[in-house]
N, C-alpha and C positions, 0 to 999 in steps of 0.2 A: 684579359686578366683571369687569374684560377680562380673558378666560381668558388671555391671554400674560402677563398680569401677578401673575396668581395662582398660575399655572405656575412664574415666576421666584421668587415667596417662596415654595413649596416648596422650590423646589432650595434657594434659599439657605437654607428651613431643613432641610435636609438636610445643608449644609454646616456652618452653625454648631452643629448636635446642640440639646443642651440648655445653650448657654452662656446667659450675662447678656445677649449681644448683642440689641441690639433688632430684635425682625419687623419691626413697622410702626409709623407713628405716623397720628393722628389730633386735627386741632383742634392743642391743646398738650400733649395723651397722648400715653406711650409703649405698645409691647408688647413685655416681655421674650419672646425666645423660649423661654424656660425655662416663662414661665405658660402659651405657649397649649399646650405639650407636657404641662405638668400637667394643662390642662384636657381635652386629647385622652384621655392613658390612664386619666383617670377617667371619663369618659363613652363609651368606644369599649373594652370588656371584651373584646369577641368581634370583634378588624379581621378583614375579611375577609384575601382573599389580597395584592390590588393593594392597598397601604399608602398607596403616592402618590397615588392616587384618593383613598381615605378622607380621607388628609392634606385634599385639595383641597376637598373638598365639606366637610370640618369648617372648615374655615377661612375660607369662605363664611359657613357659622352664626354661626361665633368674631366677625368682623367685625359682622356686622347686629345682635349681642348688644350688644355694646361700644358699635357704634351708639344704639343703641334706652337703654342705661343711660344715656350723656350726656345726650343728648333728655329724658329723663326729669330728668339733676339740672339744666339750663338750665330747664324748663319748673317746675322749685321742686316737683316731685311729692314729692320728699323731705319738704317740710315739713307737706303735709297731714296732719289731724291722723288721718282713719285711715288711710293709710299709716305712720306714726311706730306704732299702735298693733300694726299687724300685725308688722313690725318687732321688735318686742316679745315678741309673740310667740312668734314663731319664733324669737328669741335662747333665750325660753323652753325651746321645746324642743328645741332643739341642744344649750343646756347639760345638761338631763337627760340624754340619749342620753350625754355625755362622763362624766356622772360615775354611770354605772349602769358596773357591774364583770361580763359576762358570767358570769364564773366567782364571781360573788358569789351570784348566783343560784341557779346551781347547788348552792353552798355551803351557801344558806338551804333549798333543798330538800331536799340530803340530812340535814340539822339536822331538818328540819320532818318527815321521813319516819319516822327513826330515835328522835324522842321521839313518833310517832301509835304507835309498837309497845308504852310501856307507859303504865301512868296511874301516878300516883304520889299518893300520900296523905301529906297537911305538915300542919303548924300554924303559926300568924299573930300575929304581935305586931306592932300599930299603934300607935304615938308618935304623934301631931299635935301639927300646930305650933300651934294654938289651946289656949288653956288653957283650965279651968271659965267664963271669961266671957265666952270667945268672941273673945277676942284672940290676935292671933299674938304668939308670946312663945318664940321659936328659942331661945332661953339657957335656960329650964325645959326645953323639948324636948329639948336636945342632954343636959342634963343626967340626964334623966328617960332620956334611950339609953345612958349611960352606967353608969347604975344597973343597968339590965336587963342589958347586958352584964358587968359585973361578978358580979350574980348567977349566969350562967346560966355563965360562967366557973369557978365554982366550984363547979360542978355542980349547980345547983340543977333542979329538975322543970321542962321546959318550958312543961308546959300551968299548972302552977299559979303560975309568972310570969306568964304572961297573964291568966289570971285577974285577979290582982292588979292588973296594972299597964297591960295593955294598953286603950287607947283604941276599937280594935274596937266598934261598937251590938253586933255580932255576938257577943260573948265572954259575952252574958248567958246564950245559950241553948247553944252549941256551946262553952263550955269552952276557945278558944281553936284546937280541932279544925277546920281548914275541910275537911278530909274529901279525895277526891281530884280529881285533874283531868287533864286529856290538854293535848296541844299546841293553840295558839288560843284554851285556857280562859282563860286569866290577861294581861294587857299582856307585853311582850315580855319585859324587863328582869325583871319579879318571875318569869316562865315560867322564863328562866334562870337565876335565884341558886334557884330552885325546883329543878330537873333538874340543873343543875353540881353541886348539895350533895349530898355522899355520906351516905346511908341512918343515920339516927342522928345524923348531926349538923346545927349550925345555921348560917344563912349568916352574913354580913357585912352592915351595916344596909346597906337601898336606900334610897335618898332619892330618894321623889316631890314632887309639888308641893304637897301637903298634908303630908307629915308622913315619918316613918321603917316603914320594913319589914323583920321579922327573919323568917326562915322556918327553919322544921325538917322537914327530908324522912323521916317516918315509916316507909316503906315504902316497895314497889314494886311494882307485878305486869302483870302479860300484859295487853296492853290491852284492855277488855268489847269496845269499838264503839258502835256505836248500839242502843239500844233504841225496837220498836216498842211504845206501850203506851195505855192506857186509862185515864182516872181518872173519881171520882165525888167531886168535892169540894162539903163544906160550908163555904164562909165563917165564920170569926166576924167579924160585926160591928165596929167600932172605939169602943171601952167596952162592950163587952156587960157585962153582970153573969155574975157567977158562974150563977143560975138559967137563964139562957140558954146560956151555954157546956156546962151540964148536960144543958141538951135537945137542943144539937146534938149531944154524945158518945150520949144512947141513943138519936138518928135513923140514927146513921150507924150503931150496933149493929144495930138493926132493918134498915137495909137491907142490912148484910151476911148479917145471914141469912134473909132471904128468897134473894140469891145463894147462896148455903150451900142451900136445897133447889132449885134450880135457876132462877128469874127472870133472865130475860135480863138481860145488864148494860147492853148498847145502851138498852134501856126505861128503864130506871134510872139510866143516866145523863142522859138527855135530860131526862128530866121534873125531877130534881131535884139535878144539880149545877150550881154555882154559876159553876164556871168556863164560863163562857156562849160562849167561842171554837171550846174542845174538844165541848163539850153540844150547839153545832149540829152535829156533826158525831160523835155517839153516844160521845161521850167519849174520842174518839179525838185523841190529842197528835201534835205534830208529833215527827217521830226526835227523841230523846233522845244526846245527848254527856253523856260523863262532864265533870262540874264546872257544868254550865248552870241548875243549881239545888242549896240549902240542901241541908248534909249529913243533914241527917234524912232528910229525903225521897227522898237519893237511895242513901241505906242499906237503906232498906226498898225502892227499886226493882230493884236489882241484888242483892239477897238472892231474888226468885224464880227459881226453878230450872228451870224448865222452861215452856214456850208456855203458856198458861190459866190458869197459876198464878195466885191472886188475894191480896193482901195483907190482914191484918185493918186494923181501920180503926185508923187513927195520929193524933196531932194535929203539926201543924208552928204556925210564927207565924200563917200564913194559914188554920189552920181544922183541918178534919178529912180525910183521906183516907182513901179505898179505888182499890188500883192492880191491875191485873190486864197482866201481859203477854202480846202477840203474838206476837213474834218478837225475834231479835237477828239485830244486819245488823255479820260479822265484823268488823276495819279488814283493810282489803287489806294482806298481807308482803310482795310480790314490791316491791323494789324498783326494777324495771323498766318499773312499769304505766306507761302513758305515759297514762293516761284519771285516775290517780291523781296521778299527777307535776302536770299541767294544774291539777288541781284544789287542789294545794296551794298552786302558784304564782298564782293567782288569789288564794289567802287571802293570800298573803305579800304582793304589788303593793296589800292595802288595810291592812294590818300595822302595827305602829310598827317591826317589824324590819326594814323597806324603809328606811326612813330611819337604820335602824343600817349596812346595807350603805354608805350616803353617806360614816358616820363610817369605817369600814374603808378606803372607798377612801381617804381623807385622809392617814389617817394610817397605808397603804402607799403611797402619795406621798412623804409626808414621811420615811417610812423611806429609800425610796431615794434621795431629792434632798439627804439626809446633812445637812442644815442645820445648821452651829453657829455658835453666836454669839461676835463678836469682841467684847472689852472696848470696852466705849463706857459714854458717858453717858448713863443713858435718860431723864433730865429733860431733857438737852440735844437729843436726837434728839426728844422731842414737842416743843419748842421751836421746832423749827426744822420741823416736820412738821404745825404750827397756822400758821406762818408761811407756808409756801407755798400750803398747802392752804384755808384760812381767810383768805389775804392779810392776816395781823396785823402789828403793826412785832413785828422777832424781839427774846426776851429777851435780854439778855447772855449766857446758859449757854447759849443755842442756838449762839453762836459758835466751840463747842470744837468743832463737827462742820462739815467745808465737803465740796463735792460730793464729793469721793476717798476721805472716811471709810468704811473696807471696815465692815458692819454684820455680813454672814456668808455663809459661802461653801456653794455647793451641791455638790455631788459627783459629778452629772450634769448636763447643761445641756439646758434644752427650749428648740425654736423653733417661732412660730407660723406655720403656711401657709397662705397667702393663696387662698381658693375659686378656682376657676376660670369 
């Protein structure tokens, strides 16, 4: 561009500021001087000293931009089909970034830090919505929640409602007991009617997508952490007989005590447990979280008390054990750790509580933008809202509503700005 002439739309945007007035026009486009000012102080953080230099030389860009996007919609690059796709894209991820809540984050990390401090020990009443035939059947369900509520309303024993009544495979062997668990163990929704419920009492049913959940927070305590540990499992089989489940109970006797007068447990794991991931590698499990396995098993792990401690042999659904531990690896307290922080927030971005942050921000949106609804007809507004939308001919009752019908008013008003 002639620098006298580019010199002049400075001054002159120097004169107009940031009015509506237009810079420049090109083809049949305009340029507010208001966008290319928007586009300057978001792209120019750090203007040097001479403003009116910067000015000039960005507006040089600003032009051959503006240029280059016509060129592009005359020459129909818009409608190639990957360009439309990247387009896409990137609406994709812009609208993420708008609806991530910075301080939502923060929110779900102090949440996620503050329940990794204890584990808590519940019990589990599951309703499904299939009945004995394997049909969904919500009307028996709902009803069959309402039973359970009612009992447990009147004080009855939690675990021997379960028993009873609960749907749980789980409830044949653990009583209804799921034992305990830390933050991460559980989906998000049951984590929290789990942790919100105060010590002795029972939640409010959760409705998943199979069936109803009632939970009882048993306890509390200091949270274990991680265990480093060691197993020596026997399989049972699937139908063993009784004479064989007999033989795996006095193999696993006999290999405990050979460990009992000293037999390495590495040897003896390799050669004869069954769990073949940990047995390549001398029965060595990967770190252990509270809740990541069946409450038996993980009753008998965190009952050893000390490094080498070794378990007698126990039976679970999956066979026989012998556990011996290594070590325990604390949960870090400092609420500060920034290497801990990282690490939570990496679990929460693959979470279902990421996607609760989404519901938060919504509906603190809709908190402040005060929505309330004016009396209308709402047969008449889908009426008239299949009509425009669906190009149908409009029913008669869509006619109580014309363009001026106020539907509801907001309380603060947002406006969209245009990129630069």
């Amino acid at each position: 561009m002639n620098k006298q002439i580019r010199l002049a739309l400075v001054a002159g945007f120097f004169a107009i500021g940031a009015s509506a007035q237009t810079l420049f026009t090109y083809g049949k486009h305009k340029v507010a001087s208001a966008d290319f000012l928007r586009a300057y102080n978001k792209n120019n953080l750090k203007p040097g000293p001479d403003k009116a230099k910067a000015i000039s030389e960005y507006l040089d860009l600003y032009i051959k931009s503006r240029l280059k996007v016509a060129e592009a919609y005359e020459k129909k690059f818009d409608t190639l089909p990957q360009i439309k796709t990247d387009v896409k894209n990137l609406r994709t991820q812009i609208a993420e970034n708008y609806m991530t809540d910075p301080g939502m984050m923060q929110h779900l990390t102090k949440e996620a830090f503050d329940r990794s401090q204890k584990d808590v020990h519940f019990a589990h009443i599951y309703i499904s919505f299939r009945n004995a035939a394997g049909f969904v059947d919500t009307v028996a369900a709902n009803k069959k929640r309402d039973e359970v509520r009612q009992r447990l309303g009147k004080g009855e024993d939690f675990l021997l409602v379960a028993q009873e009544l609960s749907d749980d495979p789980l409830v044949k062997t653990n009583k209804g007991d799921a034992g305990f668990i830390t933050v991460f163990t559980l989906p998000y929704e049951f984590e929290s009617a789990v942790y919100n419920t105060p010590v002795g009492q029972y939640s409010d049913p959760v409705r998943s997508k199979t069936g109803f959940h009632i939970f009882k927070k048993i306890e509390e305590r200091k949270a274990a952490g991680k265990m480093k540990a060691q197993q020596i499992l026997l399989a049972t089989p699937p139908g063993a007989s009784d004479p064989v489940k007999k033989q795996l109970a006095a193999k696993a006797d006999s290999l405990y005590k050979l460990l009992q007068k000293g037999e390495n447990f590495n040897k003896l794991a390799a050669t004869f447990s069954n769990d073949y991931i940990s047995a390549a590698n001398n029965g060595v499990m990967p770190d252990i979280s509270v809740g990541q396995y069946d409450a038996a098993f993980e009753k008998q792990l965190w009952s050893l008390k000390k490094d080498g401690d070794m378990s007698k042999p126990f039976q679970t659904s999956h066979g026989w054990h012998i556990l011996k531990r290594n070590a325990v690896k604390s949960v870090i307290s400092k609420a500060d750790d920034k290497e801990y922080q990282r690490e939570l927030q990496q679990k929460i971005v693959t979470d279902g509580r990421w996607k609760s942050s989404k519901d938060f921000i919504y509906a603190k949106v809709t908190k402040m933008a005060g929505p309330k609804k004016y009396t209308y007809d709402d047969e008449a507004l889908w009426a008239i809202s299949d009509s425009v939308l669906d190009q149908k001919p409009m029913k008669d009752i869509g006619k109580k509503i014309i363009a001026s019908t106020p539907c509801f008013p907001l309380a603060i008003q947002y406006t969209m700005q245009p990129f630069g």
